[in-house]
C-alpha positions as CSV (number, residue, x, y, z in Angstrom):
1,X,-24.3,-88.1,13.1
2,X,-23.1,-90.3,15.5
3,X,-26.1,-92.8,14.9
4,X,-24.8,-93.0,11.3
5,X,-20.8,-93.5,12.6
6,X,-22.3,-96.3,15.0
7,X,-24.5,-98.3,12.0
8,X,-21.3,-97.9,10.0
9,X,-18.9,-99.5,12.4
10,X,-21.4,-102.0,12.9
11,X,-21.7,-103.0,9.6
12,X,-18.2,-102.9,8.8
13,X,-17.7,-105.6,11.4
14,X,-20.4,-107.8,10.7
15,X,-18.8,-107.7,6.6
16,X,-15.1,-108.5,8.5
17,X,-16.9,-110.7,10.5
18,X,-18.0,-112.5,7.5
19,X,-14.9,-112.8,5.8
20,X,-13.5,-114.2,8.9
21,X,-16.0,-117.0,8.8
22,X,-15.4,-118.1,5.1
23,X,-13.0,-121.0,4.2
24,X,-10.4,-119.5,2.1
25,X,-10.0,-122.6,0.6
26,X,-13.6,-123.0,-0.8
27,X,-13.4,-119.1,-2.1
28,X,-11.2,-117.5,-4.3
29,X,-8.6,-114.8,-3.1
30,X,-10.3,-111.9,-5.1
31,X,-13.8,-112.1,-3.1
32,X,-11.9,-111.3,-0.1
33,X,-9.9,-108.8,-1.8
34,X,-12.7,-106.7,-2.9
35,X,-15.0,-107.0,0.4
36,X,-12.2,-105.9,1.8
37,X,-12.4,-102.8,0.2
38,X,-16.1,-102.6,0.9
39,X,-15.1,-102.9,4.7
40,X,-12.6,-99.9,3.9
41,X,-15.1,-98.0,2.5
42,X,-17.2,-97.9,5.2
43,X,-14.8,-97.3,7.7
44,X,-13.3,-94.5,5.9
45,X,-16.3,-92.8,6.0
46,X,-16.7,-93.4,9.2
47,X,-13.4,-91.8,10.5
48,X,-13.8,-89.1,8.5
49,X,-17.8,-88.6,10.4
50,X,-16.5,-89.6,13.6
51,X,-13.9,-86.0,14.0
52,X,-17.0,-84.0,14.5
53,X,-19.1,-86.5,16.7
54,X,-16.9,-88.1,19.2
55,X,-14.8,-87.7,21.6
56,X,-10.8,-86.8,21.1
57,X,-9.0,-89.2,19.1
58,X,-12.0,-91.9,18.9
59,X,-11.7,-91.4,15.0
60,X,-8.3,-92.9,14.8
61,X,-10.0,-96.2,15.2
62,X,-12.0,-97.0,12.7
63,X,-9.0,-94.7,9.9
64,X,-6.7,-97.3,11.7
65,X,-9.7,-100.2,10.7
66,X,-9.3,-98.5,6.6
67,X,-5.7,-98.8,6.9
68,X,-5.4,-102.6,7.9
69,X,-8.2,-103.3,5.3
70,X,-6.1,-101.8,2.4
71,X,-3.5,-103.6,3.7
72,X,-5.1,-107.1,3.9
73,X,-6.3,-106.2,0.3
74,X,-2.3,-106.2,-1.1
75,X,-2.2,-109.3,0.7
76,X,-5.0,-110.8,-0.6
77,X,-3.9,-110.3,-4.0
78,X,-0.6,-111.9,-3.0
79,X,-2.5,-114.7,-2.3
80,X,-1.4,-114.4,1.4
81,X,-4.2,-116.3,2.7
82,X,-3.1,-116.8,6.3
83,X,-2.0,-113.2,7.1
84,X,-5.1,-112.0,4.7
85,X,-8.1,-113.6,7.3
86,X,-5.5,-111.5,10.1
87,X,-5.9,-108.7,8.3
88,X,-9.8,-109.1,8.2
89,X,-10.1,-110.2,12.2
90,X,-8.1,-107.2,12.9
91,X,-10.1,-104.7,10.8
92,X,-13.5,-106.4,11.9
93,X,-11.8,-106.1,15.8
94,X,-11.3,-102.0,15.6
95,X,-14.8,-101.8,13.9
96,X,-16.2,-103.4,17.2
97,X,-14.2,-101.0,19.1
98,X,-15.2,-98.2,16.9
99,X,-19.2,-99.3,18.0
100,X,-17.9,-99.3,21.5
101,X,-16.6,-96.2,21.5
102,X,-19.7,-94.3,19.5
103,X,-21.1,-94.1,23.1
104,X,-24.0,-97.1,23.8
105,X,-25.5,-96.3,27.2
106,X,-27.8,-98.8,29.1
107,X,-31.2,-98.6,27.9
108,X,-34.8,-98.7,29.9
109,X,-35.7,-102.4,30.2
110,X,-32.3,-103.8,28.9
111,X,-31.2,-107.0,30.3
112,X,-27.1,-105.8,31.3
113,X,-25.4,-102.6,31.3
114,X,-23.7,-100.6,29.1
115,X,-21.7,-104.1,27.8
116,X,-24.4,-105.9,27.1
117,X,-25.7,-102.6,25.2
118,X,-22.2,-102.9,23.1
119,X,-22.9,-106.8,23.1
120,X,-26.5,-105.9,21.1
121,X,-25.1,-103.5,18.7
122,X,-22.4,-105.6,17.9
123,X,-24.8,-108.6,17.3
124,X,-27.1,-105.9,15.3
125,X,-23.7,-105.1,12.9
126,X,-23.3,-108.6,12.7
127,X,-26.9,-109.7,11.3
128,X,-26.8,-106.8,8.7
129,X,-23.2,-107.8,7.4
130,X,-23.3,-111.2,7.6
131,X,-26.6,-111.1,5.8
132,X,-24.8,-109.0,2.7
133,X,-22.0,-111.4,3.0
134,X,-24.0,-114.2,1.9
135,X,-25.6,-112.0,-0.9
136,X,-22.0,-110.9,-1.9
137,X,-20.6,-114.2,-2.0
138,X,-23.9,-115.5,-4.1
139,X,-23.4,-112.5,-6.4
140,X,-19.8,-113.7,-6.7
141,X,-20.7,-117.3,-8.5
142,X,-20.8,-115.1,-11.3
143,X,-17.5,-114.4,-11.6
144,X,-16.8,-118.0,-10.7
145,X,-19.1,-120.8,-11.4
146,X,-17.3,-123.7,-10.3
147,X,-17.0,-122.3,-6.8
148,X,-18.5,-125.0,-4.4
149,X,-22.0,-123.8,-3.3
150,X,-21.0,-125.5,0.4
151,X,-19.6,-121.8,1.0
152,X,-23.1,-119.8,0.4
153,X,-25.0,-122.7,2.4
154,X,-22.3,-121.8,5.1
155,X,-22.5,-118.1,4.6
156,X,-26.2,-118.1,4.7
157,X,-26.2,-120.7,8.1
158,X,-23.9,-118.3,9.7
159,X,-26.3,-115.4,9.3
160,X,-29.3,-117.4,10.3
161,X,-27.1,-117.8,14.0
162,X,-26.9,-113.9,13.9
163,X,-30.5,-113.7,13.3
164,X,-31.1,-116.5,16.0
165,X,-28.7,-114.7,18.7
166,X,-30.3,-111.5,17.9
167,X,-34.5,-113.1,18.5
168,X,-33.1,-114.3,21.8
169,X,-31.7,-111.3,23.3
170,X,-34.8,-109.1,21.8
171,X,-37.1,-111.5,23.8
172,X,-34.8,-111.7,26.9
173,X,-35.5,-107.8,26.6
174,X,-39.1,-108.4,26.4
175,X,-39.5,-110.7,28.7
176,X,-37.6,-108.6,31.4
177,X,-39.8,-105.7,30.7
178,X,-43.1,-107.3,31.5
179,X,-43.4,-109.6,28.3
180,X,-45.8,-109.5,25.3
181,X,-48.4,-106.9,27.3
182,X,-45.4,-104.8,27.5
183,X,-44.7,-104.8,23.3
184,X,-48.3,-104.5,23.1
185,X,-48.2,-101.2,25.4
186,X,-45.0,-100.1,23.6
187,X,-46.6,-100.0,20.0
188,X,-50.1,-99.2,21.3
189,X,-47.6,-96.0,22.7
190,X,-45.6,-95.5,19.1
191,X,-49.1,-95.1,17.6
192,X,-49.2,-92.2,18.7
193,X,-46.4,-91.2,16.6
194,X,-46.9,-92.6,12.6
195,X,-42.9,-92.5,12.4
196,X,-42.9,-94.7,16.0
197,X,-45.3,-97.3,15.1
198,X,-43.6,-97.2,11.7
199,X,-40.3,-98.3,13.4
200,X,-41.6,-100.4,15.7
201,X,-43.3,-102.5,12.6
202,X,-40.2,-102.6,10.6
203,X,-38.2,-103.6,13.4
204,X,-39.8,-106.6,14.0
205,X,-41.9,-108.0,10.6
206,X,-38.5,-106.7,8.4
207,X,-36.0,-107.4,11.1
208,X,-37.4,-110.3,13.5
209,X,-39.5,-112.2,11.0
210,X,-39.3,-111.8,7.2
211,X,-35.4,-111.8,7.6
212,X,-35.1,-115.2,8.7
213,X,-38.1,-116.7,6.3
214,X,-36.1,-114.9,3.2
215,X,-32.9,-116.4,4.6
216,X,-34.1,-119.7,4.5
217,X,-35.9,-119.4,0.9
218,X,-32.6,-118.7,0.0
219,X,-30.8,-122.1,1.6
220,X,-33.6,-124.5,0.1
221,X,-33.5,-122.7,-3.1
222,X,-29.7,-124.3,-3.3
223,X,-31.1,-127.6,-3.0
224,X,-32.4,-127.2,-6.4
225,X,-29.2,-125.9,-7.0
226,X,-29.9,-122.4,-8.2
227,X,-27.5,-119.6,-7.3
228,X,-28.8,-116.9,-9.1
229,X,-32.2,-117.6,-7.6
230,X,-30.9,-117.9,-4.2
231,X,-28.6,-114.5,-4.3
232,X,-31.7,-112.9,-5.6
233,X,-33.4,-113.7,-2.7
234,X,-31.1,-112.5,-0.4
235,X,-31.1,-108.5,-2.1
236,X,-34.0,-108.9,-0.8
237,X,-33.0,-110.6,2.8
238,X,-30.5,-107.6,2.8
239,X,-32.5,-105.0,2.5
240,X,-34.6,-106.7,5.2
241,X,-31.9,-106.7,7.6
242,X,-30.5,-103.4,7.1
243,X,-34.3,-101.9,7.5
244,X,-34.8,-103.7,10.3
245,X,-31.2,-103.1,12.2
246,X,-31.6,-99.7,11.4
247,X,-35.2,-99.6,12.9
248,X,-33.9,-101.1,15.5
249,X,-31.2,-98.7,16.1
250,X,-33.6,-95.4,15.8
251,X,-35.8,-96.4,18.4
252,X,-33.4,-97.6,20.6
253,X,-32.1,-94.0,20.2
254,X,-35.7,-92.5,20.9
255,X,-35.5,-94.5,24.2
């Protein structure tokens, strides 16, 4: 349970995180207002997990993340721009609180402590959101064709940094634990287990490596321009990120 509280906080900041990073005055006022109830959503559900899996009054956090949400959503649809994006730093802020306080411990081979542990889950949220960010806001030229398609070529940049942040710090882990010979001994280990090897694959050809190819399909299919094409390509770059993220997150759990 608390593995599913932690991917949800995570997620909810990297979707804040998002908003935070688009121009307000490239995007109209109701794509923040309804992501902002998608970040609500999700950490709702995660307070509501988070009473029977952490510790004492951990989950006023993320109820307290819900609340500013619906909040920033009146103020969104007041077309309170300025104290909207507050509203969407604060909620994406508790979220990363939330994911500090689901309990990340230092694991084996880890370049950091405990911090830097909180540092990789928050970068993991934030390759997962950021990555259905950019397919929200491509589904969103639907709803509003003239919007400037400078604000998915941003969208979909800012995700390829998440991804780029997130290949660094998996081969600074690597490297530190004896380099390639040591991935090769890890999966030659996870055979063992069909589920391990199974997670160790998705982690890295979903996660590591299609993500970032299906990310850039995307960006040069806006060259054409085509946004319906390029938001169909990232459904699929999503669903990339969120199998490899929560890969990823179950094997760091399996230590």
């Amino acid at each position: 349970m608390t593995l599913l509280v932690d991917f949800l906080c995570r997620f909810g900041w990297g979707l804040a995180l998002g908003l935070v990073c688009t121009p307000a005055g490239l995007v109209p006022a109701g794509f923040f207002r309804v992501n902002l109830l998608v970040v609500m959503g999700l950490a709702t559900f995660a307070a509501l997990l988070a009473g029977s899996c952490l510790p004492g009054n951990a989950w006023l956090v993320p109820a307290a993340a819900a609340a500013i949400s619906w909040i920033g959503t009146i103020l969104w649809l007041a077309q309170r721009k300025l104290a909207g994006k507050i509203a969407c730093a604060l909620a994406g802020g508790l979220l990363a609180a939330a994911t500090w306080m689901a309990g990340p411990v230092a694991l084996p081979g880890a370049v950091g402590g405990a911090l830097a542990v909180t540092a990789r889950h928050l970068l993991s949220g934030a390759v997962v959101g950021l990555s259905v960010h950019a397919m929200l806001l491509g589904h969103w030229y639907l709803n509003a064709p003239g919007m400037r398609i400078d604000a998915l070529r941003r969208a979909i940049d800012v995700a390829l940094v998440a991804w780029g942040l997130q290949l660094a710090l998996c081969t600074a882990d690597m490297l530190a634990a004896g380099g390639v010979a040591h991935l090769a001994a890890t999966w030659g280990a996870a055979g063992h287990s069909a589920s391990g090897a199974a997670m160790t694959s998705l982690r890295w050809l979903a996660g590591l490596v299609g993500l970032p190819i299906l990310l850039w399909m995307s960006r040069k299919t806006l060259e054409i321009p085509n946004t319906q094409s390029a938001t169909g390509i990232l459904y699929v770059a999503c669903l990339a990120s969120i199998v490899g993220e929560l890969a990823g997150q179950l094997l760091d759990a399996s230590g």
